[in-house]
N, C-alpha and C positions, 0 to 999 in steps of 0.2 A: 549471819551477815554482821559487820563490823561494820560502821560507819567512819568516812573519811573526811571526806570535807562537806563543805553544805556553803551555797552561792544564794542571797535572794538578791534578785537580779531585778531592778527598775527601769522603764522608758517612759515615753507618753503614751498613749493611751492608743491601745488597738485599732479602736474604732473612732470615728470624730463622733463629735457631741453637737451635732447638726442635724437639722431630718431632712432628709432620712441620713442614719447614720452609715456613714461611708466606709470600708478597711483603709487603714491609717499606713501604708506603705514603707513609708518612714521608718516609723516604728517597727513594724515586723524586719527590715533590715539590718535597724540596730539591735533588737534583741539575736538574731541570727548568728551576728557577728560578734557578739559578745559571748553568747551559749558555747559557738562552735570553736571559737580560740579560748575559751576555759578548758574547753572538755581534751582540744588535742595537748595542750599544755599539759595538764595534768596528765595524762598518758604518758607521756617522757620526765614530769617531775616527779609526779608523784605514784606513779607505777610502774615508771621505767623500761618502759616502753615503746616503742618507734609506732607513730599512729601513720605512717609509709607503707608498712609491711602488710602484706595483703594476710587476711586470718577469716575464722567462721567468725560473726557476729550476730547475737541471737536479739531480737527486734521485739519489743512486745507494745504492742498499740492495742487503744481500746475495742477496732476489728481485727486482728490478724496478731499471727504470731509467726516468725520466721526467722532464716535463718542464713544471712547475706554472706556472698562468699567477695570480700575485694579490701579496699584500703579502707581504714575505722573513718579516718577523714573525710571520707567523700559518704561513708552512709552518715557518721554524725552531720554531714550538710545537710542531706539527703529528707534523712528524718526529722532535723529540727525543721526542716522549713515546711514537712508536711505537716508535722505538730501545731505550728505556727498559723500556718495558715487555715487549720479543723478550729482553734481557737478563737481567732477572727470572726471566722466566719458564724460560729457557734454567739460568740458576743453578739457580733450585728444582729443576728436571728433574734436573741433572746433582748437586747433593746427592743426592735420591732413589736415582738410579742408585747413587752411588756409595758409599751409606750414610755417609757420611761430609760436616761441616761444608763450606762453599762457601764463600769469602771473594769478595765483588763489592762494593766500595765504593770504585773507582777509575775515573776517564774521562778521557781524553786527550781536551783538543783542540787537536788545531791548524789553521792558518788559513796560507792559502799565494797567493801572487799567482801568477796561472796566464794567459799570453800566449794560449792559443789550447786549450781544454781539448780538441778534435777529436784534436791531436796529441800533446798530454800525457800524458791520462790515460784517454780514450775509443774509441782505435781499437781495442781488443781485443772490445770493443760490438757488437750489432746494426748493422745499416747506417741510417745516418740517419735514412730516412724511415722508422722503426720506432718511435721514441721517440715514443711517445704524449703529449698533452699531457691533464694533468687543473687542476681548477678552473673553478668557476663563468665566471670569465671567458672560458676558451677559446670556449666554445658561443656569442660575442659576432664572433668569426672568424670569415671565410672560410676553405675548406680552402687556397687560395692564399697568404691571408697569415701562414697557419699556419706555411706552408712557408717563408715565406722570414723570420720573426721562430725559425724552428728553425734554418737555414742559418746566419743575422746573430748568435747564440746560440754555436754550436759555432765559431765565429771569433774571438768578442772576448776581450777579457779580462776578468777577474774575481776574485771572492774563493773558496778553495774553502777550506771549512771540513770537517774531516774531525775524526772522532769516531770513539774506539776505546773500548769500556764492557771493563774487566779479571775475569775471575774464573782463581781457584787454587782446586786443593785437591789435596793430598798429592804437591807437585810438580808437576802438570801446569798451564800455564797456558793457558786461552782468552780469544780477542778476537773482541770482534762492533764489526763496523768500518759505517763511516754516511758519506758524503759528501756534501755541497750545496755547487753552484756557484753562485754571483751574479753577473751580469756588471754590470759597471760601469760600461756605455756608456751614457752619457745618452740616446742613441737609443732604449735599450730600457725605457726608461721611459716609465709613462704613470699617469695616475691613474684 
């Protein structure tokens, strides 16, 4: 993995600093829109790339691992705003718990060139043919060339965009971490 760009990215604060602490909407809007016009941007500047083009996208979140078949743009909406909103929500929690203010108004992204994500950053994973794939489009495959547009997938290369949402409070720090691969091979494009 080569690293490419690296965004930390500020708003106000998740949660309000009121009791009980509320999810700050606001907020979670503008990091959204900030996240997701980085990330397609950089697709077409810095990868050259059309984030239009329907391709596999392999999803890795703290439950699930998958493997979305449609446009980059609409799962990067997708998944930042589920990202977004597990963070909030995890803040508010972890105020409550802790009686005490939650500071979450920080996300790290970074974007990394990734030769062959199988052997990168995957093999600690289920085995292959585990990785389910979602999106309307999938159901448009066969289970055969499911398989081998998953194989052609876990071999190329791509952009892997990785997202770290920060909260503190009284010293301890948590991260809720987000990953999306894009691969770049024109093969796996389609519209």
């Amino acid at each position: 993995m080569r690293e490419v760009n690296s965004y930390q990215l500020s708003s106000s604060n998740v949660i309000t600093l009121t009791v009980p602490p509320a999810i700050n909407r606001a907020s979670l809007n503008d990091f959204k829109r900030k996240i997701v016009s980085i990330m397609v941007n950089d697709m077409l500047k810095v990868f050259l790339r059309n984030a239009y083009y329907k391709r596999p996208i392999l999803v890795l979140s703290p439950d699930s691992v998958c493997i979305h078949l449609d446009k980059p743009f609409y799962v990067f909406k997708a998944e930042v705003e589920k990202l977004l909103e597990k963070w909030a929500s995890f803040s508010q929690a972890l105020s409550i718990i802790e009686l005490t203010p939650v500071t979450a108004n920080k996300v790290i992204l970074t974007e990394f060139y990734v030769k062959n994500p199988w052997k990168d950053f995957l093999s600690e994973y289920s085995p292959v043919e585990e990785l389910p794939f979602t999106g309307n489009e999938a159901r448009k495959f066969s289970k055969r060339k499911l398989n081998e547009i998953r194989e052609k997938l876990l071999c190329s290369s791509g952009a892997l965009f990785r997202l770290e949402c920060m909260s503190a409070t009284g010293g301890k720090h948590f991260v809720l971490g987000h990953s999306i691969f894009v691969p770049l091979e024109k093969s796996l494009e389609f519209l």
